[in-house]
C-alpha positions in Angstrom: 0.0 0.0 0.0 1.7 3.3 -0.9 1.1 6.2 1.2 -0.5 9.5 0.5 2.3 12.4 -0.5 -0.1 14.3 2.0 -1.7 13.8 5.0 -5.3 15.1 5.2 -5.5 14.4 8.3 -2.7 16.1 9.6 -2.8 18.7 12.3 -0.7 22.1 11.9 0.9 22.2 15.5 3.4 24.9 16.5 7.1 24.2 16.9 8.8 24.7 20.3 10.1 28.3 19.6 6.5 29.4 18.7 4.9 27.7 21.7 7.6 29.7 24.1 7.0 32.9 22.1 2.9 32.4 22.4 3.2 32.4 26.1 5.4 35.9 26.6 2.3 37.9 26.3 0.6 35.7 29.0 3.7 36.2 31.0 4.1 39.9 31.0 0.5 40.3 31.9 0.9 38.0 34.8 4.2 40.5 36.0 2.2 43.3 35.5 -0.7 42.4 37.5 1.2 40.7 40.5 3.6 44.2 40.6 0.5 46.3 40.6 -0.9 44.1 43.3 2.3 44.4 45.3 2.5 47.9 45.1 -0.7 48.3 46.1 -0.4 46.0 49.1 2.8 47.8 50.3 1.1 51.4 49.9 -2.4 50.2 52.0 0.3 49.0 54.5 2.1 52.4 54.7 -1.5 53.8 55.0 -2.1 52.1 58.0 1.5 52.7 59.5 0.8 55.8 59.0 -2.8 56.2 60.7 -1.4 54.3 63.3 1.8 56.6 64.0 -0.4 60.0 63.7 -2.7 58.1 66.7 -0.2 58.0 69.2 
């Protein structure tokens, strides 16, 4: 039986190098949110710090 020069059933998939430059977008959104978050965090703490100081 001689096999088809093409497969029709053949799936397009991305190489490894494509995969790895797919997920950099996901990546730099995932920095950018947990820096936000941090610097967030850090300024409600110096907020309270600060409340707290101007009490006693």
């Amino acid at each position: 039986m001689k096999w088809p020069k093409e497969d029709p059933i053949r799936v397009d998939r991305l190489n490894a190098e494509q995969q790895r430059n797919g997920t950099k977008p996901l990546w730099l959104a995932i920095a950018l949110i947990a820096t936000m978050v941090a610097i967030t965090f850090l300024l409600y703490v110096s907020i309270l710090v600060y409340g707290v100081m101007q009490r006693m």
